[in-house]
DOZA-902960 format. One record per atom (N, C-alpha, C, O): residue in three letters; x negated, z, y. Coordinates in steps of 0.02 Angstrom, whole numbers, plus 50000, padded with zeros to 5 digits. Example, Ala and Ser with C-alpha at 12.3 -4.5 7.8 and 13.67 -1.06 7.14 Angstrom:
// residues 2
ALA493405039049716ALA493855039049775ALA493405039049835ALA492885042349834SER493585035449888SER493165035749947SER493555039450002SER493305040250057
This chain:
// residues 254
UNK492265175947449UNK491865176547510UNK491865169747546UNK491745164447519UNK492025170847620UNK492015164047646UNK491245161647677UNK490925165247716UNK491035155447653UNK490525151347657UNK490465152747720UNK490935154147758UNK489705152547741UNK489545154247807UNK489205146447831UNK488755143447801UNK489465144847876UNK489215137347882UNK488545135447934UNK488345140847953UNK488265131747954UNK487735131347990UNK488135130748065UNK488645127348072UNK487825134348117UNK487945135248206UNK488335124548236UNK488745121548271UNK487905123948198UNK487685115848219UNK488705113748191UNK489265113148217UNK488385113648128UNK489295109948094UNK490065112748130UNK490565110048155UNK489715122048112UNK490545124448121UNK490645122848212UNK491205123948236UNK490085120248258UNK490395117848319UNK490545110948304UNK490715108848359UNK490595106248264UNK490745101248258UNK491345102248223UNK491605096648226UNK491675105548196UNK492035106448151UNK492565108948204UNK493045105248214UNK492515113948234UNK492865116948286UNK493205112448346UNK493735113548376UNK492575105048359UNK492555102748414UNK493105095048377UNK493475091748413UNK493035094248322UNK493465090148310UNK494215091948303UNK494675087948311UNK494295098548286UNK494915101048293UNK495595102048333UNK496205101748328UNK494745104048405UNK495075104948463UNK495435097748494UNK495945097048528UNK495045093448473UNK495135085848478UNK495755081948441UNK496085077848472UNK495915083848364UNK496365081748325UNK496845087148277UNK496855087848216UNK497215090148325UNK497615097448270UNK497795097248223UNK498305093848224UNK497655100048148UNK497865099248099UNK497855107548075UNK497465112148088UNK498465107148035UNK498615114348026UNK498175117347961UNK498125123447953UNK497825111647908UNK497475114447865UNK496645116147885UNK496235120247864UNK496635110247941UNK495855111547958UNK495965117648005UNK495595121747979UNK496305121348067UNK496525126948086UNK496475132548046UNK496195137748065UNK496805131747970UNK496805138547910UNK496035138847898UNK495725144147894UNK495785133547894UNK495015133347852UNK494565137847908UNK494195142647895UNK494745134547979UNK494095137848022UNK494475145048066UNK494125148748101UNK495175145948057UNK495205152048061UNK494965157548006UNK495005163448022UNK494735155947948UNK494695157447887UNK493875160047900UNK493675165847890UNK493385153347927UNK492775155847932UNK492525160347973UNK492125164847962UNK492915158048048UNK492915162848094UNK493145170148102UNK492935173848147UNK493565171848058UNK493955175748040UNK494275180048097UNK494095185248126UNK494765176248102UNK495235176648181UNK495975175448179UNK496405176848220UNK496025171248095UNK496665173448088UNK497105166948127UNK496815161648139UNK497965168148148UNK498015162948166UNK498165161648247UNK498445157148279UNK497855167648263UNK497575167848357UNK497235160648364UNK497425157448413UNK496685157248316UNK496485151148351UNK496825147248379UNK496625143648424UNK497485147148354UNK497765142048414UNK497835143948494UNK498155140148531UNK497585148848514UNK497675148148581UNK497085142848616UNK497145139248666UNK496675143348584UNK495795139548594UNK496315132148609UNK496395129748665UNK496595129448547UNK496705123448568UNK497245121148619UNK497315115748649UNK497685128048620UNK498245126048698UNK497825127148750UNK497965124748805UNK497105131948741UNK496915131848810UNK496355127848843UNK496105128248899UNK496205122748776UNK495715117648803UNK496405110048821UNK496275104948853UNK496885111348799UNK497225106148816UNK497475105948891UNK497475100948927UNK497695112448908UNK497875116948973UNK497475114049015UNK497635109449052UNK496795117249009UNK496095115949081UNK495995107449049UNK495775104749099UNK496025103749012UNK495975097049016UNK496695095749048UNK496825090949012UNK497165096249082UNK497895092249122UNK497475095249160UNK497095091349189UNK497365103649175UNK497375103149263UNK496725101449306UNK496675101449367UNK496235099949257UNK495745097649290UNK495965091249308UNK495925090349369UNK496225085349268UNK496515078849278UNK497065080849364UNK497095077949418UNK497345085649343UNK497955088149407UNK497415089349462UNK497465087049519UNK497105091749449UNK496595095549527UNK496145087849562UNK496105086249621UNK495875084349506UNK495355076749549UNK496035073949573UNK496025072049631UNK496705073349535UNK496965068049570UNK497595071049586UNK498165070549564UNK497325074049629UNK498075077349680UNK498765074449697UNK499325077049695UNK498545067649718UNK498915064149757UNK499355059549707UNK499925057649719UNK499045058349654UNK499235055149621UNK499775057449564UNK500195054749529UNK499485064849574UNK500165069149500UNK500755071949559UNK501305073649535UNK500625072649654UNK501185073249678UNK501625066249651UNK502095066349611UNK501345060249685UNK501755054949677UNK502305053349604UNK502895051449609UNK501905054849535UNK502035054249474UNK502675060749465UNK503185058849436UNK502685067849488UNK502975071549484UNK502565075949427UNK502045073649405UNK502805081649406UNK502495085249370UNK502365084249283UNK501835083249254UNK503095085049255UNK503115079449184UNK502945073849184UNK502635072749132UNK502995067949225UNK502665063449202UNK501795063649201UNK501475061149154UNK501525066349249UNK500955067049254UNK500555071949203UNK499965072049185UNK501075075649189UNK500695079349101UNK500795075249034UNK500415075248986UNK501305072449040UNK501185067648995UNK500875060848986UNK500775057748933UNK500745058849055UNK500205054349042UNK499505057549042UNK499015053949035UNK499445063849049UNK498695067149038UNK498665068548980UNK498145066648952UNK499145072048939UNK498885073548880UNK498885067048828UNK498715067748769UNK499055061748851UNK499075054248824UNK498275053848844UNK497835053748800UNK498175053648894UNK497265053148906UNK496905058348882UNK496335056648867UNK497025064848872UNK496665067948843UNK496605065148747UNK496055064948718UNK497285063248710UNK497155064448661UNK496595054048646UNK496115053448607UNK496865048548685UNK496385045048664UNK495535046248683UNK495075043848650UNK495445051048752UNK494945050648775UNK494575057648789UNK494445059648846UNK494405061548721UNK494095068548739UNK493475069048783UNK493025064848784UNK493485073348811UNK492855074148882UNK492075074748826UNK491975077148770UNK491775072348861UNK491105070848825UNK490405071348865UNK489815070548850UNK490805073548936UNK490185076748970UNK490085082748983UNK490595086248982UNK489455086148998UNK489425094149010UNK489755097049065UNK489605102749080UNK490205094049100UNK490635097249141UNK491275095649143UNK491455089749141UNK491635100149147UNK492275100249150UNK492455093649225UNK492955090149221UNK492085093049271UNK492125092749330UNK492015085349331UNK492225082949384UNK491745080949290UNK491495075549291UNK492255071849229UNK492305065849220UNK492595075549206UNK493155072249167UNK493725067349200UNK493975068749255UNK493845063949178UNK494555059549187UNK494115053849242UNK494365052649296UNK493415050449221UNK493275045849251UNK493705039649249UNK493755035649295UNK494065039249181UNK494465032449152UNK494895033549176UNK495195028349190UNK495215038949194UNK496005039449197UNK496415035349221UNK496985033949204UNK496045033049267UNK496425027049300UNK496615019949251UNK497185017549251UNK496045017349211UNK496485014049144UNK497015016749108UNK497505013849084UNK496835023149107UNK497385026149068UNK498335022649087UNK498795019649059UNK498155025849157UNK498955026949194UNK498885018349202UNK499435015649197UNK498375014149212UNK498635005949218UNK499105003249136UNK499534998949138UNK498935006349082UNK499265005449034UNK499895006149036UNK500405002749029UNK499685012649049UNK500575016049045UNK501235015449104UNK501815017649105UNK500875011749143UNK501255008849210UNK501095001949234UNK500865001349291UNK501194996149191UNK500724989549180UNK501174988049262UNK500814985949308UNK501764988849272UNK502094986349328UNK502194989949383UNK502604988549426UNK501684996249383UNK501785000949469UNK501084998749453UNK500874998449396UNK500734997249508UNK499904996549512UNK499785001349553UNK499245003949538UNK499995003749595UNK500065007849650UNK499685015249603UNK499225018749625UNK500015016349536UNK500125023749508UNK499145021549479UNK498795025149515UNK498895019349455UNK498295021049453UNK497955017349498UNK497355018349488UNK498065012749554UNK497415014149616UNK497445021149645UNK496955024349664UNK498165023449648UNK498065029149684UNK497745034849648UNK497605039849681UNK497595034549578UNK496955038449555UNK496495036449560UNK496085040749544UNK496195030949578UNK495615028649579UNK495435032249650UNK494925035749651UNK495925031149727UNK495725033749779UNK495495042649762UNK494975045849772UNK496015044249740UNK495805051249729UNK495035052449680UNK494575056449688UNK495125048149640UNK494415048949602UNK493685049749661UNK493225053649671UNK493965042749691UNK493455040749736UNK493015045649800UNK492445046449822UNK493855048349810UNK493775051449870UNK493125058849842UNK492605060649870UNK493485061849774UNK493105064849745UNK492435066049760UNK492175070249797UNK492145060449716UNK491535057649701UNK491255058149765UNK490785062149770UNK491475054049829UNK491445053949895UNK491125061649917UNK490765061749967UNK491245067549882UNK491065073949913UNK490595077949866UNK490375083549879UNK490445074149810UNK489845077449772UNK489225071949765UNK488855071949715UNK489145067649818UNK488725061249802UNK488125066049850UNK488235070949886UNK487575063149836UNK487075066149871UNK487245065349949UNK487675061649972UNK486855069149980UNK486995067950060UNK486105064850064UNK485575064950033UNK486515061450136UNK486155057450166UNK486325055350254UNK486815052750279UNK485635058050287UNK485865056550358UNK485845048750375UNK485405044550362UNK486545048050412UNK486585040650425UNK485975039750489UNK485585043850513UNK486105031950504UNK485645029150568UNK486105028250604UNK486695029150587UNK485855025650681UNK486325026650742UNK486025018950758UNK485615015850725UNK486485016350838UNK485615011050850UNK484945011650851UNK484465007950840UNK485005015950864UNK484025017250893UNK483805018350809UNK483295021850805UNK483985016750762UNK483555016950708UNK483555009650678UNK483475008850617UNK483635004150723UNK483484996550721UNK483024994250767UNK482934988250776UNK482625000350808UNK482034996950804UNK481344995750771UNK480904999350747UNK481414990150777UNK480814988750730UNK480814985750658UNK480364983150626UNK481564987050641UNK481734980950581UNK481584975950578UNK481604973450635UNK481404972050538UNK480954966450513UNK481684962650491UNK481904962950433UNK482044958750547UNK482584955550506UNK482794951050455UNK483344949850431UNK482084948550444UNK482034942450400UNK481984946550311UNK482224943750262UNK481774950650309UNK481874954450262UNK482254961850241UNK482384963750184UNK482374964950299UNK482674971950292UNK483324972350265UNK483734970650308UNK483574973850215UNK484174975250186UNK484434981250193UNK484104986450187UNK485054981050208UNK485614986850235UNK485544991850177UNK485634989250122UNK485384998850175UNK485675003050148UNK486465005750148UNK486685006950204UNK486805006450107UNK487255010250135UNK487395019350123UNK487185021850071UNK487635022350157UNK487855030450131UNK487675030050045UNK487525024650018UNK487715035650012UNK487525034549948UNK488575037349926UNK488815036549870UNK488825039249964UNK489325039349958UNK490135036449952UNK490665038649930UNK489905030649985UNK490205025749983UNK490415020749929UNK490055016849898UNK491005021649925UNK491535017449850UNK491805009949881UNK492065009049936UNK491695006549847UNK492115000049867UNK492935001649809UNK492855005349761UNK493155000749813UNK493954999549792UNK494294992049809UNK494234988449859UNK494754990949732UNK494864985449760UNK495634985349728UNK495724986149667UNK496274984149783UNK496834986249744UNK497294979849757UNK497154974349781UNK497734981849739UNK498354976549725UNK498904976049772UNK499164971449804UNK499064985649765UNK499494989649822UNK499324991249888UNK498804989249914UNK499754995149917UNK499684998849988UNK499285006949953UNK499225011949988UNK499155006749914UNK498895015849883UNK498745017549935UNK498865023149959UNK498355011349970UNK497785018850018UNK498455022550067UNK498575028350084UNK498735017050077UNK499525020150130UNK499745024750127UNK499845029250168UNK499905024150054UNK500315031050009UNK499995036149997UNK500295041549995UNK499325035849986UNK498775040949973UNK498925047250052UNK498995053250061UNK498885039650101UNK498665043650170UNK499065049650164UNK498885055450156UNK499815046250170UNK500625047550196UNK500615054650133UNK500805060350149UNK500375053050070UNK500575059450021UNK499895065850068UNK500085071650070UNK499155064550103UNK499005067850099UNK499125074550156UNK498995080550158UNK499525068650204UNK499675070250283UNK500405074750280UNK500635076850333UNK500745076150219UNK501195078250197UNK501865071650255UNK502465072450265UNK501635068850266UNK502295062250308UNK502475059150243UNK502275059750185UNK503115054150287UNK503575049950246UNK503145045050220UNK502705041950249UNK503325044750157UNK502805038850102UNK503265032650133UNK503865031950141UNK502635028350145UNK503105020750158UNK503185017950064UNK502955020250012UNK503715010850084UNK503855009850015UNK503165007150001UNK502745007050046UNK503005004549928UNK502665001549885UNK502614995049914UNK503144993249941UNK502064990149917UNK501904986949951UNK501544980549883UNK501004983149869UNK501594974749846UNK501174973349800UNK500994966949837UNK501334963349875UNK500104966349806UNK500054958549863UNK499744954149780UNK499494956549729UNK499904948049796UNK499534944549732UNK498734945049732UNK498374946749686UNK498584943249793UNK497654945049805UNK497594951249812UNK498024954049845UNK497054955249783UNK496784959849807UNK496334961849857UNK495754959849855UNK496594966449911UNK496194966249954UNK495524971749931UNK495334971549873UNK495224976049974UNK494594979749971UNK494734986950009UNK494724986850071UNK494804990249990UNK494654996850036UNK493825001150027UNK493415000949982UNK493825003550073UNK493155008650054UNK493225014250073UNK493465015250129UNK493065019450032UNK492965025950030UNK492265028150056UNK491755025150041UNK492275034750105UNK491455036750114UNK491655045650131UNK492145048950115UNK490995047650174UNK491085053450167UNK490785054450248UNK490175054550248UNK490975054950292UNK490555057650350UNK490845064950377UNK491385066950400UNK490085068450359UNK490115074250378UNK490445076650292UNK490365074650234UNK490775081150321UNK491375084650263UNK491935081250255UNK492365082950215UNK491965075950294UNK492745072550304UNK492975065450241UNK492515061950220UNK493245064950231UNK493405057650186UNK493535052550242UNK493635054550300UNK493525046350229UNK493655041850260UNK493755034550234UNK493295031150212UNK494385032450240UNK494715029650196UNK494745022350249UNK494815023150309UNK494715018750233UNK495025008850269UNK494875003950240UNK494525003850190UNK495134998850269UNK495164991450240UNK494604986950264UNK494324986650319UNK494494982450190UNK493964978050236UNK494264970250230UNK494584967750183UNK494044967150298UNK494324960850270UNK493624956850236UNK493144960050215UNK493654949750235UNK493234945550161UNK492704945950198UNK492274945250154UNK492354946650257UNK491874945050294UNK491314953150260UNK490804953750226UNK491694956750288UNK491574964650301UNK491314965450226UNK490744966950210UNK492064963650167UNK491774965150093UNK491054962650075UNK490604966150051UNK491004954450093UNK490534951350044UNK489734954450072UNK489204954450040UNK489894957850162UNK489154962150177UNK488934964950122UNK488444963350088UNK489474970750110UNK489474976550096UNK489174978450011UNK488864983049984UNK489524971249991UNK489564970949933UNK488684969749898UNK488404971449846UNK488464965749962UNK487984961649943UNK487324964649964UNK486774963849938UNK487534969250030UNK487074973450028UNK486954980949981UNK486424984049985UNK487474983049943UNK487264987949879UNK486974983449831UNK486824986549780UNK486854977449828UNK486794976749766UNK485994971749808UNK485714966949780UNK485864973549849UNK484974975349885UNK484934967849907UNK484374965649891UNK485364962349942UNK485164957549978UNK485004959150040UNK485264964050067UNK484634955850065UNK484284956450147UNK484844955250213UNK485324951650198UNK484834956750254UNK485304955850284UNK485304946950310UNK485854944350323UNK484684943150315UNK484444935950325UNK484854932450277UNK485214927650292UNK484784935350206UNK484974932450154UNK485974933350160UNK486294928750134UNK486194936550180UNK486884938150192UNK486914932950237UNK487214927950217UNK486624932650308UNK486894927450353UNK486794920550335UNK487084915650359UNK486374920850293UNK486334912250272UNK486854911750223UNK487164906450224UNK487024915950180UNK487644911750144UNK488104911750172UNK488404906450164UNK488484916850218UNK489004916050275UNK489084909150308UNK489634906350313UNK488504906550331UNK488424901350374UNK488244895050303UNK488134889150316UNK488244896850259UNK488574890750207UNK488924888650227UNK488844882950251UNK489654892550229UNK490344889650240UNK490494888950316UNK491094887850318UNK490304888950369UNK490214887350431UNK489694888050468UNK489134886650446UNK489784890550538UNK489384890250603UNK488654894750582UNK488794900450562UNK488084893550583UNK487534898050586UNK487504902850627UNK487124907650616UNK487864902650675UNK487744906350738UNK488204909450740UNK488114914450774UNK488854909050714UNK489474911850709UNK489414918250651UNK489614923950664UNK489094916350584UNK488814919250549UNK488464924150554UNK488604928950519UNK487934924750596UNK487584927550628UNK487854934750661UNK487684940450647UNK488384932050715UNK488674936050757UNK489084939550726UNK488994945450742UNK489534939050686UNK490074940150611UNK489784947250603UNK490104952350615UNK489104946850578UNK488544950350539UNK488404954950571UNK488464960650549UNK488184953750629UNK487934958450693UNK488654962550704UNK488634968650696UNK489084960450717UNK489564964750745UNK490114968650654UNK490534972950643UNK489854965450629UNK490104972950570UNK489414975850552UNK489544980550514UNK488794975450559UNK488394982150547UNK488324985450644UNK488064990750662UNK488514982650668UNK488514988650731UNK489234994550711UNK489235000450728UNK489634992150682UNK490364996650656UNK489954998750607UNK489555001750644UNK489754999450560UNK489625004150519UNK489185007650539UNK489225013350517UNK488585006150586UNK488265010850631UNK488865016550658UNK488915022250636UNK489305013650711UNK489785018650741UNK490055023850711UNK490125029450736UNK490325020850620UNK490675023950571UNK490215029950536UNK490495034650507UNK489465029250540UNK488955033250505UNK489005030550431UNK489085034550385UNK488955023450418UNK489045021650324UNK488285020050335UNK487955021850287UNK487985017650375UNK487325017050359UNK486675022050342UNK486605026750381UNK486355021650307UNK485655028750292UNK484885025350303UNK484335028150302UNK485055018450312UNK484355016750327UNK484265008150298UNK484765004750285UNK483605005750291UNK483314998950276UNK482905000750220UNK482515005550215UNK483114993450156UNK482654994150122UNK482094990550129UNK481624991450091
């Protein structure tokens, strides 16, 4: 008679399986389950919906890769990195280390999962109505710190991805590969239903940067005007939060 095991184990038992195939631990829990040696479909078909969920977040990135390579660098990420959250939908956060391993010399092949990640994320982030001008009056400038969208990704790459991203999503001609020694900044957001993808230069980043991470906007223009003009600083400041006004990245003052 086969041992009847506790709910708790035989899913641990099952769940390590699905994780590491072995043909004796397979006999044992087809044995308890008593199913015979049908269980292997369980494990081709959690391997299956783990590639195409990886295939579906990063679209752009398994066109570029082609089809075999892009299953085999998934099931390379699936077998070091089994999903460990309650949704299928939240998997292949790393992936992008993944493919930087396995492509130490295209950088291009995992920023351009990262954009796709991003862009993702970009459309399940909470919503939030942006501000226009008329929601600067009355800011207290000496203290009010920039909110931004809650949607909004900073990215920071090596390559042209976002180029290639565009060009793969616009179905146009991919320009070539592009590698710079500095990395520049792109940002990802979400206005409306739409993605919205561009570059920032060092001025634009260190706002942006500095305002998620809750400095005042006073406190931004004074270190700007560290390295030069106070007044230049100033104006710098003023004229990239009136663009992100235009753009809708802003949601308000903290």
């Amino acid at each position: 008679m086969t041992a009847v095991l506790p709910l708790a184990e035989l899913q641990q038992k099952f769940s390590a399986w699905l994780r590491e195939p072995d043909d004796d631990r397979a006999r044992a829990l087809a044995a308890t389950l008593q199913v015979g040696p049908a269980i292997v479909v369980y494990q081709n078909n959690y391997r299956v919906s783990l590639v195409e969920a990886l295939r579906e977040t990063h679209k752009r990135c398994a066109a570029w890769l082609g089809d075999d390579a892009f299953a085999a660098a998934a099931a390379h990420h699936i077998d070091a990195h089994p999903p460990s959250d309650w949704t299928i939908d939240a998997y292949g956060s790393t992936f992008h280390a993944t493919l930087r391993e396995l492509w130490r010399d295209d950088p291009e092949v995992a920023e351009l999962a990262m954009i796709d990640r991003a862009v993702g994320d970009a459309f399940v982030t909470a919503d939030a109505v942006p501000i226009d001008a008329s929601g600067l009056a009355g800011v207290d400038w000496d203290y009010a710190a920039i909110r931004p969208v809650p949607s909004l990704r900073l990215l920071s790459l090596r390559s042209n991805a976002d180029a290639l991203w565009l060009a793969l999503a616009a179905g146009e001609p991919v320009p070539a590969v592009t590698i710079s020694d500095a990395p520049g900044t792109v940002m990802v957001w979400r206005q409306g239903f739409e993605p919205v993808m561009r570059r920032a230069d060092v001025t634009e980043t260190l706002m942006v940067e500095r305002s998620m991470a809750g400095a005042s906007f006073a406190q931004i223009c004074d270190e700007m005007a560290s390295s030069g003009d106070p007044a230049e600083a100033v104006t710098s400041a003023g004229t990239v939060l009136g663009r992100w006004l235009g753009e809708a990245l802003v949601a308000g003052f903290a």
